[in-house]
C-alpha positions as CSV (number, residue, x, y, z in Angstrom):
1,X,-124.0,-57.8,85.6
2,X,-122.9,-60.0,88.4
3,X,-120.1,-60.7,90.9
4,X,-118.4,-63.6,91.4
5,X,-116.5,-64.1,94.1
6,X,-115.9,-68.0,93.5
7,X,-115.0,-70.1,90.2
8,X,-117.2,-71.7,87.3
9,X,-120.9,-72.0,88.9
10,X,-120.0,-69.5,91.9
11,X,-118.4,-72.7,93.4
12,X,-116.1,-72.1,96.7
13,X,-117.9,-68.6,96.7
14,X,-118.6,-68.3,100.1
15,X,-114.9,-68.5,101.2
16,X,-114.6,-65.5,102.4
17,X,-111.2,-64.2,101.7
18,X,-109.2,-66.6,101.1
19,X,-110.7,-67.4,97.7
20,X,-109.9,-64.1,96.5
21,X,-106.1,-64.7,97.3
22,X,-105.7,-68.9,96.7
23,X,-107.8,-68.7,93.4
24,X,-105.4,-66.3,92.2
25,X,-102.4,-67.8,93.1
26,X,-103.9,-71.1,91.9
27,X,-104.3,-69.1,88.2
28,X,-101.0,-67.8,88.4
29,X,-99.4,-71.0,88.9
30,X,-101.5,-73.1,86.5
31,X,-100.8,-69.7,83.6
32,X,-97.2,-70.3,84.5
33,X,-97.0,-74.4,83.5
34,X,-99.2,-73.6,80.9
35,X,-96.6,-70.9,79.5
36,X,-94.0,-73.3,80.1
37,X,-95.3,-75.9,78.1
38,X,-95.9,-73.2,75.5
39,X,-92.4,-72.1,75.6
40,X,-91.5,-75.8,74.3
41,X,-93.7,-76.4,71.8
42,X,-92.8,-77.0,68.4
43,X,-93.0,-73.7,65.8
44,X,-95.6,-75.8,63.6
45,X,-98.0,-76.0,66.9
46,X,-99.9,-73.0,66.2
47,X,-103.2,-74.4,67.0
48,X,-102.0,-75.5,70.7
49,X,-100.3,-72.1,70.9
50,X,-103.3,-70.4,70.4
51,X,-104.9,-72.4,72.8
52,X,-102.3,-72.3,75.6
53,X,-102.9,-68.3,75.0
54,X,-106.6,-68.2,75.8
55,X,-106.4,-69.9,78.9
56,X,-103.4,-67.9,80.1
57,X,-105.1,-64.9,78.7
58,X,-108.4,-65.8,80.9
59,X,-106.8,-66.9,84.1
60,X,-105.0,-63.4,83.9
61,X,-107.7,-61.5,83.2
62,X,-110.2,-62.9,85.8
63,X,-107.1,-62.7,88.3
64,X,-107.0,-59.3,87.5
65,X,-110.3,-59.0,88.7
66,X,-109.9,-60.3,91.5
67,X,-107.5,-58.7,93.4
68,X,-108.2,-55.7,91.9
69,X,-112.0,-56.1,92.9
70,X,-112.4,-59.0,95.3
71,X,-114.7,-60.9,92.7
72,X,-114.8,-61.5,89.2
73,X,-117.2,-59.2,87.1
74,X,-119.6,-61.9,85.2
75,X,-121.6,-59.5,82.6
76,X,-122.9,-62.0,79.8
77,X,-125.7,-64.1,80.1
78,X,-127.5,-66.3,77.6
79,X,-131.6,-67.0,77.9
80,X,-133.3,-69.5,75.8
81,X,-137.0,-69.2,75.4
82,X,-136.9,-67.0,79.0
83,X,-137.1,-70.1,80.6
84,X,-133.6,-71.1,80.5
85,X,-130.7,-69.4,81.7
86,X,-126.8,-70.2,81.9
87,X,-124.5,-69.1,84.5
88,X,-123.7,-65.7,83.8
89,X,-119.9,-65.2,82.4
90,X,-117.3,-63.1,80.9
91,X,-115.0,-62.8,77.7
92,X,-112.1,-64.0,80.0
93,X,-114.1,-67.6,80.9
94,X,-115.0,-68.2,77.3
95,X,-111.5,-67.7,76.7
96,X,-110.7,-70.6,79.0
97,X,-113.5,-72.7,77.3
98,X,-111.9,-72.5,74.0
99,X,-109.1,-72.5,74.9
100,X,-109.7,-75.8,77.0
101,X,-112.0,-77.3,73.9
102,X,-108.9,-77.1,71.1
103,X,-106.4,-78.8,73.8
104,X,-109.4,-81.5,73.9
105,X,-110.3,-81.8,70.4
106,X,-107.0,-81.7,69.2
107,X,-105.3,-83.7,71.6
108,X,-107.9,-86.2,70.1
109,X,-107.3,-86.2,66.4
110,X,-103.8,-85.8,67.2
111,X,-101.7,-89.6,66.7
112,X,-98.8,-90.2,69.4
113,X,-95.4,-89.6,68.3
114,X,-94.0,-91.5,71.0
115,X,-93.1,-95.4,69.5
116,X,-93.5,-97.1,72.1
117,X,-97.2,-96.1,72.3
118,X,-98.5,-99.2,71.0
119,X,-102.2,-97.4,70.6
120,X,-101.3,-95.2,68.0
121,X,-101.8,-95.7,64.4
């Protein structure tokens, strides 16, 4: 188990206090344009619902943690061949990640509705 007191990597961990209060209210803004732009999306845009949902659903949860706490509670981490190790994490970051990766890969296979896009299709 670890304690994180920064972001992704322990980055901006040794800001003493103010992390624990400006990473929060960064999360709480970027969960609220993110459930904004959920709130307009078309009933047939499941997949980008779902996503939208995991990275609200992380942000929350490690903002929970961290003004509950003062840090984030990391508890999983992944060893290959005990030489390699990633960053320690929790459910609520692989949340983000997924969430983050079907915004990505879709966007991508997605065409532009927009007609005056002259790149699409």
């Amino acid at each position: 188990m670890a304690y994180n007191t920064g972001v992704a990597f322990s980055l901006f961990a040794d800001g003493e206090t103010w992390q624990r209060y400006g990473l929060s209210a960064f999360a709480i803004i970027v969960s609220g344009v993110f459930a904004w732009m959920m709130s307009t999306l078309h009933p047939r845009e499941r997949l980008t619902a779902v996503a939208y949902a995991l990275i609200i659903g992380g942000a929350i949860g490690n903002v929970i943690d961290r003004l509950r706490l003062g840090h984030v509670v990391d508890f999983i981490l992944l060893y290959y061949n005990d030489r390699w190790q990633w960053p320690a994490f929790n459910i609520a970051d692989s949340c983000i990640v997924v969430g983050a990766a079907i915004l990505l890969i879709w966007g991508w296979r997605q065409p532009s509705a927009d007609p005056a896009d002259k790149t699409a299709g």
